[in-house]
N, C-alpha and C positions, 0 to 999 in steps of 0.2 A: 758399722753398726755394733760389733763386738764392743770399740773400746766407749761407743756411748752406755752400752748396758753397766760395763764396767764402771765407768765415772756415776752411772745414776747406784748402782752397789755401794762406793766407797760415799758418795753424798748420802745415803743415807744411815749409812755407819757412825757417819760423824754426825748428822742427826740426832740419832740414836743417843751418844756420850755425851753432847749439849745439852737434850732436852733430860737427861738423868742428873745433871747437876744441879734441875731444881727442883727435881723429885724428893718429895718431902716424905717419909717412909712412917711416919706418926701421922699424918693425917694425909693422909692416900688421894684421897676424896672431894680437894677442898682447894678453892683458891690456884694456883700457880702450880701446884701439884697436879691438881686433875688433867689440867693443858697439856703439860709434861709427861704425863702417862699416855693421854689422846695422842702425841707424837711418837710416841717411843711407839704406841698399837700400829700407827699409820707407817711408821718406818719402816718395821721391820716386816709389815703385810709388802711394802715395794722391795725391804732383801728376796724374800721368798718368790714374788710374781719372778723378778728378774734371771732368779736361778731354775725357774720350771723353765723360763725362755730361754736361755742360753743351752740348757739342756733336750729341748727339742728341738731347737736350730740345731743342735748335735746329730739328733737321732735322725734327724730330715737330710743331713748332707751324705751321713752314712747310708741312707736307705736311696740314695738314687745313684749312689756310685754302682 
């Protein structure tokens, strides 16, 4: 389970760098840009889910030992 949290991390890392190469920074809002922003929101909402999870998988293995 770890190293799928891990690979779903770095999948969306690289997400993240793909959808900012068509990120258009003059017109934010528009076209190929706005898709590219909608990914980059959606990516980085699944870095953070992934890293609360790993982190209370933590807290949960520690509190039953």
């Amino acid at each position: 389970m770890k190293a799928l949290i891990y690979f779903l991390i770095a999948l969306a890392v690289g997400l993240i760098v793909y959808n900012s190469t068509f990120l258009d920074l003059e017109n934010t809002l528009s076209g190929d840009s706005k898709t590219a922003l909608i990914g980059i929101l959606a990516s980085s909402i699944v870095v953070v889910l992934m890293i609360i999870l790993l982190m209370s998988r933590a807290i949960s293995e520690k509190s039953q030992e």
